[in-house]
N, C-alpha and C positions, 0 to 999 in steps of 0.2 A: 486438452486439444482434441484426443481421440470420442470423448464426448458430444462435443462440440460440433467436430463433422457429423459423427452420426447423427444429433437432432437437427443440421440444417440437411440431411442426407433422405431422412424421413419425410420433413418439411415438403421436400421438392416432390416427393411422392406424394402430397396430400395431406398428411398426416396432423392431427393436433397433436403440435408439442409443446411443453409449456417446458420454457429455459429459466432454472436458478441461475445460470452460470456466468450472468453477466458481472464483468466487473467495472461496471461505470454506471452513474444515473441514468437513469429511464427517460430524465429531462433534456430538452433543450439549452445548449452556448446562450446564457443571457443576450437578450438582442446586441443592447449598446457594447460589446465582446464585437459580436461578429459585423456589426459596422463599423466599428472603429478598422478592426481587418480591410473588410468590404471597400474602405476609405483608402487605406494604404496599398490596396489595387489600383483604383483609381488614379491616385495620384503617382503612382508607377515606382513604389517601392522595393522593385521586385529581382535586385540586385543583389551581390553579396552586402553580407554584414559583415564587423569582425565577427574571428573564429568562437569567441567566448560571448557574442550574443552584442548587442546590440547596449550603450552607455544607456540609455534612458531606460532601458531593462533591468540592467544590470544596477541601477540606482532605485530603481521601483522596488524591486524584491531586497535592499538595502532597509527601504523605508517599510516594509515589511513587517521584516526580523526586527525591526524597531519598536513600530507599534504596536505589533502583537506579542512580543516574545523580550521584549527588553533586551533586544542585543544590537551589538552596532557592530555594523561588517564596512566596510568601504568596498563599494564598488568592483575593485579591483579584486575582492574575495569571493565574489561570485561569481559562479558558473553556468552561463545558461544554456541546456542541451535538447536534444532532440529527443524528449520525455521524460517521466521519473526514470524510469526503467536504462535509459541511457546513462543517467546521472548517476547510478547504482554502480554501473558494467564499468564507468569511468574511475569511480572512486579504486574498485580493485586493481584495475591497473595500472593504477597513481602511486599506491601506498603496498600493494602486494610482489611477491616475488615465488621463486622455487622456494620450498621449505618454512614459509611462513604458516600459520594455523589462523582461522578464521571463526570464532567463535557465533554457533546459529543458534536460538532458542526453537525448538518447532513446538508446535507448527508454526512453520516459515512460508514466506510468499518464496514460490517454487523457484523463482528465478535467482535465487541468492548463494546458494551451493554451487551451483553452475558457474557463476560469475566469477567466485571464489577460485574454481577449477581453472577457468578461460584465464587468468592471472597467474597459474600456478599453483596456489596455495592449497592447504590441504582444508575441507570444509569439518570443521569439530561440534556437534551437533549434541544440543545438552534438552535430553525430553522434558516438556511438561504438561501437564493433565488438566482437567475439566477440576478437578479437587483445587489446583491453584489457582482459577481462573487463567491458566495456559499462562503463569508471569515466574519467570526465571527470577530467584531468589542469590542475593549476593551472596551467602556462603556456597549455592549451587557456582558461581559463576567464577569465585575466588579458586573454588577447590580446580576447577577445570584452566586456569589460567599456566602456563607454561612461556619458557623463555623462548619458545616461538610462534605465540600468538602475537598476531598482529592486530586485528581490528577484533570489536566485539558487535554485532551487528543487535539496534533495539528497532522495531516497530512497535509504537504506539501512537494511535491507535493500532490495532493489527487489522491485515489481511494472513490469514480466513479466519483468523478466532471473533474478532472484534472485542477485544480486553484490551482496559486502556491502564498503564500502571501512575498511580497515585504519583502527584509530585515528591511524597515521602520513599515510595519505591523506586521510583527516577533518578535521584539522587542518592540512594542510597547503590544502585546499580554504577552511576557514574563515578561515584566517591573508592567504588573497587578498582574500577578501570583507572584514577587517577593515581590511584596508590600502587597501581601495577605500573603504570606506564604502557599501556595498552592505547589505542585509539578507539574512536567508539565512532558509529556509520549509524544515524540516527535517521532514519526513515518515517518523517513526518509529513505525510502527504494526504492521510486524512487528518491531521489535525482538527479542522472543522466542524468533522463529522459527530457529534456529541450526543450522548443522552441520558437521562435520569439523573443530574449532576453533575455528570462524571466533568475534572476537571485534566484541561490538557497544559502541561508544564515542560518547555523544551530541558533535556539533558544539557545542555551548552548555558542557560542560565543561572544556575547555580554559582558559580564562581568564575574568575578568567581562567583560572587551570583547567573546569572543565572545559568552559570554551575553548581549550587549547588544544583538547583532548578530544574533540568533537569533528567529525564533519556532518551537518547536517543536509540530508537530500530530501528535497519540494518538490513540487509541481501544481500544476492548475488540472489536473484532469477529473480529480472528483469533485471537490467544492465550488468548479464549475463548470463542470460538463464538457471539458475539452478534451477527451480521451483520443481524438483523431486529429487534434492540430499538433500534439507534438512538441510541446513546451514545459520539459522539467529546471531547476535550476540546484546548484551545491552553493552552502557558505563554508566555507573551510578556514584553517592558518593559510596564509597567504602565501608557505614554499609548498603547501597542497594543491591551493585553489593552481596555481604558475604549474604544476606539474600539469593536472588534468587540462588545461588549457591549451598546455604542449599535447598532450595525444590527442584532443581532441583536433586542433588543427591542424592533424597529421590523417585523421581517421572520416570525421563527415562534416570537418569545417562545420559552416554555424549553421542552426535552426534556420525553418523558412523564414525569410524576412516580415513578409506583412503576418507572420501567426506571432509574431512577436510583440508587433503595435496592437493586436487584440489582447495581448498578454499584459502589454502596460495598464489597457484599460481596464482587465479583468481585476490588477494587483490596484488599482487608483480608482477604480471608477465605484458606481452604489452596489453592495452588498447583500442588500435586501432579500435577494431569491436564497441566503442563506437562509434565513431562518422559515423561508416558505415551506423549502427541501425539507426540513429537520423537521417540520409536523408532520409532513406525510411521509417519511422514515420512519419515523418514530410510532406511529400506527399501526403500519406495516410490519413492524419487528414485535410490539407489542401480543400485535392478532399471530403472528407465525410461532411465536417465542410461547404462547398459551398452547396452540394446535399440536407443537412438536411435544411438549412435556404430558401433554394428556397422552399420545401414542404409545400405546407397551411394547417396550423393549427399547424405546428411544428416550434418552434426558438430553438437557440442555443450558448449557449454562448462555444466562442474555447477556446479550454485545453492548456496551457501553458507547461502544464508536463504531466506524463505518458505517457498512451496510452489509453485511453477514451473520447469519449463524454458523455456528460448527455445531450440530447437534453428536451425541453420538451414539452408534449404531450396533455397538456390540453385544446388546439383548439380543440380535436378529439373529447371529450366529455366524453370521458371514461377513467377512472384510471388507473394506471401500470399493474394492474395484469392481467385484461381484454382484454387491448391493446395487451399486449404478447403474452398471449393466443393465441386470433385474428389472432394477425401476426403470429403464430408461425402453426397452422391452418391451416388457409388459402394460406399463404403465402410459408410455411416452411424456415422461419428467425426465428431461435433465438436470442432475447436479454433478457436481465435482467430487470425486471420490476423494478421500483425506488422507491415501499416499501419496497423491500429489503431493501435500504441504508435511511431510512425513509422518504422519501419525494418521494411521490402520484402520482404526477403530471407529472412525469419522470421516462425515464427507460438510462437504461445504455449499449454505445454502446462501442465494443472495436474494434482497429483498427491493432490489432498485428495478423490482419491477409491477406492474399494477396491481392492485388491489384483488381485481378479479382475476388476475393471474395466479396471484398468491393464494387465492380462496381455491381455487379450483385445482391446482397443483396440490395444494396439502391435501384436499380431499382424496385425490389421486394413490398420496402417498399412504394416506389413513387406511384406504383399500389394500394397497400392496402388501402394508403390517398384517392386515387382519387376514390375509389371504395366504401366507407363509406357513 
């Protein structure tokens, strides 16, 4: 965030700055999205809904989990909220308490500790590196499990590493969690985002125990550009799904109404601008994932999912925040330093943005390195 302000701070001065630090596509809300919305203004939709979202929503992202994921939720197991990130904040305060433990693999997306906190619970934070492709290993997760942990928290794909773990490591992640009796907060909201193979396999498919063991939390904001309408959803057991429904209708009641009828359309309607996104991602990551590893003092391991790299930075001599700084300085590149996401050593680049942004920022960077 202190990033952030400074390059829109510069910005207003004049300045060229060239921002990694976006976390959502570069692209436009598919049209047929934002008229179906557009429609449900019109026709004066703009009323409460129920607190848990809206039945036609709540059976859309059913048929979902269905056809993408082989899982059958009923309706009444869904939650739909005012973004992933709410869906997140909702879970901990559904299932967490004082003296619970909250298992985080980092690098984690920053807001997950905190949440952990805002619930009570204490955040238990288990490292891992560029050597494992940043994937918490079941003997790493078994040995850390204790009889007050409560949730064990996966993103795959991740925000900021972009490491997506194997259906064989998903399941073998899930199979500890079920033999512990842990809960597991499955953060699949790049789902989508794919590349060089990599295959995406929800932790809840595996068996009904793990779906039992599971709360999975969604949203539409990256796989289609909705990062400002505000529409995440949870599938949970359904004394989960009934709890967070209780605080959520105690805390901001439901989603906007009409971003929800764009939402249906977004979950039912044509798909197609996926795979447009994914060639020019995947270019993108390609050309940045080359430019970073050629730079001395900098490696990288490439993203299978989203739209980030985590390169890392510890040839340079200096820690995330300094590095950023520096670059951001000197240079005028923003990126995200990588004690954000806990790990020092790295910062986090994002590629969801143009081509020539990305060519002319790395250049940027290439100077910085050579110039230290």
């Amino acid at each position: 965030m202190a990033i952030t302000a400074k390059a829109k701070e510069l910005r207003a001065a004049g300045e060229d700055v060239i921002g990694f630090g976006a976390g959502e596509p570069d692209f436009d809300t598919p049209q047929h999205i934002k008229d179906a919305a557009a429609q449900a203004l019109a026709d004066g939709f703009t009323k409460y809904t129920p607190a848990s979202g809206t039945p036609e929503l709540r059976q859309a992202a059913a048929e979902k989990f269905a056809a993408d994921n082989g899982l059958e939720y009923d309706p009444a197991q869904i939650i739909v909220s005012c973004g992933g990130k709410h869906s997140c904040y909702n879970v901990m305060m559904a299932v967490c308490q004082p003296g619970d433990e909250v298992i985080i693999p980092a690098p984690f997306w920053l807001s997950y500790p905190e949440m952990a906190k805002l619930a009570g619970a204490t955040p238990v934070i288990l490292e891992t590196t560029d050597e494992t492709e940043f994937k918490l290993t079941p003997d790493q997760l078994r040995e850390a499990i204790t009889d007050k942990t409560r949730v064990v928290i996966l993103n795959s794909p991740s925000n900021p590493t972009g490491s997506v773990y194997t259906p064989d490591e998903t399941k073998a992640i899930g199979d500890v969690c079920v033999e512990k009796g842990v809960l597991i907060m499955s953060d699949e909201i790049y789902e989508k985002l794919l590349y060089g193979g990599a295959e995406f396999k929800s932790v809840a498919s595996f068996s009904a125990e793990h779906q039992a063991h599971t709360i999975i939390v969604h949203g539409l904001a990256k796989a289609y550009s909705m990062t400002g309408w505000r529409i995440g959803f949870t599938a949970a057991p359904l004394p989960i799904a009934k709890a967070i429904g209780a605080i959520q209708s105690h805390s901001t009641s439901n989603p906007t109404s009409f971003a929800q009828s764009g939402a249906v359309q977004a979950l039912r309607g044509p798909q197609d601008h996926i795979g447009e996104w994914l060639a020019h991602f995947s270019k993108r990551r390609d050309y940045a994932y080359g430019r970073l590893n050629a730079m001395d003092g900098i490696s990288c391991v490439n993203a299978l999912g989203a739209f980030y790299l985590f390169p890392n930075i510890s040839g340079s001599g200096m820690k995330s925040g300094e590095f950023c700084e520096r670059l951001l300085a000197e240079q005028k590149v923003a990126a995200v330093p990588g004690v954000a996401f806990g790990s020092d050593d790295y910062m986090r680049i994002s590629y969801a943005t143009s081509m020539e942004n990305i060519e002319k920022g790395l250049d940027r960077l290439e100077a910085f390195i050579k110039g230290l």
